[in-house]
PLY file of the C-alpha trace (Angstrom):
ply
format ascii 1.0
element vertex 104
property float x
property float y
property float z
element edge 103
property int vertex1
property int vertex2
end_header
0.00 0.00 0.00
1.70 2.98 -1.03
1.52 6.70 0.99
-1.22 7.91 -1.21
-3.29 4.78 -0.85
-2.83 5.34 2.87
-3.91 8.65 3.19
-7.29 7.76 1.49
-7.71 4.79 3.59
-7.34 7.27 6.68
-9.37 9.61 5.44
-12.39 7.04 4.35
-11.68 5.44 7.79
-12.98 7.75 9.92
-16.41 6.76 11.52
-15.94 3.56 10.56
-14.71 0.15 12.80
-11.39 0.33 10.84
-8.60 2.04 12.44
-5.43 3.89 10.65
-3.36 1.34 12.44
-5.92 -2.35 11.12
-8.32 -3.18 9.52
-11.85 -5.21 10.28
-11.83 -5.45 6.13
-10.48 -7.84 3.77
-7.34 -5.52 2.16
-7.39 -7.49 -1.02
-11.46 -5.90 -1.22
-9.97 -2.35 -1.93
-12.73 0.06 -2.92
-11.91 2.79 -5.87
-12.43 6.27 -4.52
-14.67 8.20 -7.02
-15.29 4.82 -8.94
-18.51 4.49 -10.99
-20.43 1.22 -11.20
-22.73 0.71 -13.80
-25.29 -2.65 -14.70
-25.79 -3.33 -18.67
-28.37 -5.66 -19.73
-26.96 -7.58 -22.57
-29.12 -10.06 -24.35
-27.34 -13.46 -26.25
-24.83 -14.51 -23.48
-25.40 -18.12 -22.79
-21.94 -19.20 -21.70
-19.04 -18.40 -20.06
-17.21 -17.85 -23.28
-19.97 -15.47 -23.94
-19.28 -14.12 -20.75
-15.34 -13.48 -21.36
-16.27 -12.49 -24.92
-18.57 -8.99 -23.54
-15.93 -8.84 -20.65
-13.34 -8.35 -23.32
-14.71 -5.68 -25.68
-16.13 -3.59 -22.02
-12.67 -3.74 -20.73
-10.77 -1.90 -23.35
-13.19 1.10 -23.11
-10.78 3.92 -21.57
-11.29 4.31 -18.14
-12.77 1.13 -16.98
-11.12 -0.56 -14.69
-13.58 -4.28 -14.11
-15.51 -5.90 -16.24
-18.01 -9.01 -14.59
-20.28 -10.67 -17.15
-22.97 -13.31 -15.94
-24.69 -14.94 -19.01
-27.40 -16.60 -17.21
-28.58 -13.15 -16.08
-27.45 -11.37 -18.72
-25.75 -8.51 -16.64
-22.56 -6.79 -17.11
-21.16 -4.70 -14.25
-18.67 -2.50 -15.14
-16.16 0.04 -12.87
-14.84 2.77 -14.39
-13.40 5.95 -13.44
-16.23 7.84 -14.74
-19.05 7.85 -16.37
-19.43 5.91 -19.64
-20.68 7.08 -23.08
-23.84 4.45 -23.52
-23.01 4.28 -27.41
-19.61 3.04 -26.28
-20.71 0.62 -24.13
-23.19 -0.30 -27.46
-20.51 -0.32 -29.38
-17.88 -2.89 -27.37
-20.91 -5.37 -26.60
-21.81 -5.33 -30.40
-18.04 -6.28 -31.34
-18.07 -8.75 -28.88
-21.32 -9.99 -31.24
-24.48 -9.78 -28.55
-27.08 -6.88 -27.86
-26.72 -4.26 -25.21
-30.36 -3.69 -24.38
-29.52 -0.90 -21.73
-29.09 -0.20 -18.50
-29.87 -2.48 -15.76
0 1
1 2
2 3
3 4
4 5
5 6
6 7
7 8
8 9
9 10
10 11
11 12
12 13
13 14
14 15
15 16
16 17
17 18
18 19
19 20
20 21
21 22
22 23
23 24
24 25
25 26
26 27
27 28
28 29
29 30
30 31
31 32
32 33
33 34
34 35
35 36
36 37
37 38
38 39
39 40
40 41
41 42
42 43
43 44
44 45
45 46
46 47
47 48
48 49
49 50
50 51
51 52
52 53
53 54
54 55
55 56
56 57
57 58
58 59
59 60
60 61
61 62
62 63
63 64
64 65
65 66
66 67
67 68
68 69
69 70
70 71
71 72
72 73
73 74
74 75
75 76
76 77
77 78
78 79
79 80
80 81
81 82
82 83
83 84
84 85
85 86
86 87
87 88
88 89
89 90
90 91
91 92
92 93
93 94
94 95
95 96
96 97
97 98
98 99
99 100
100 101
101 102
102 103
């Protein structure tokens, strides 16, 4: 965990059960300050190839950082650093060959 990292774990701390000094949280579960998470309905997944496939395309959109695809539900959760441009998302899932129907 570097300085920075730190600081904002301090600073998100406070009020909480976690201390400076521990934690009550798993430190591999490290949440993204100012992170966006958005649900996609995308219809046409029915495997896990499917699955990697829409993961794939979503991921190389600039400023996402995680992609999860589940095909039996047809969701896509994607964090990003911002917002994302629907028409991108439209675009990656259409590559990836299924339909994004919209937002979850």
């Amino acid at each position: 965990m570097t300085a920075e990292t730190e600081t904002k774990t301090e600073a998100t701390a406070s009020g909480s059960c976690c201390s400076p000094s521990g934690s009550c949280h798993d430190a591999s579960a490290e949440v993204q300050v100012g992170a966006v998470t958005t649900e996609y309905q995308v219809s046409g997944m029915t495997c896990g190839h499917c699955e990697g496939a829409v993961a794939g395309e979503v991921s190389e959109i600039p400023g996402v950082t995680s992609v999860k695809a589940v095909a039996s539900t047809g969701r896509v959760t994607v964090v990003s650093d911002a917002p994302l441009d629907l028409e991108a998302v439209r675009a990656a899932v259409d590559e990836a060959g299924y339909e994004l129907v919209g937002r979850a």
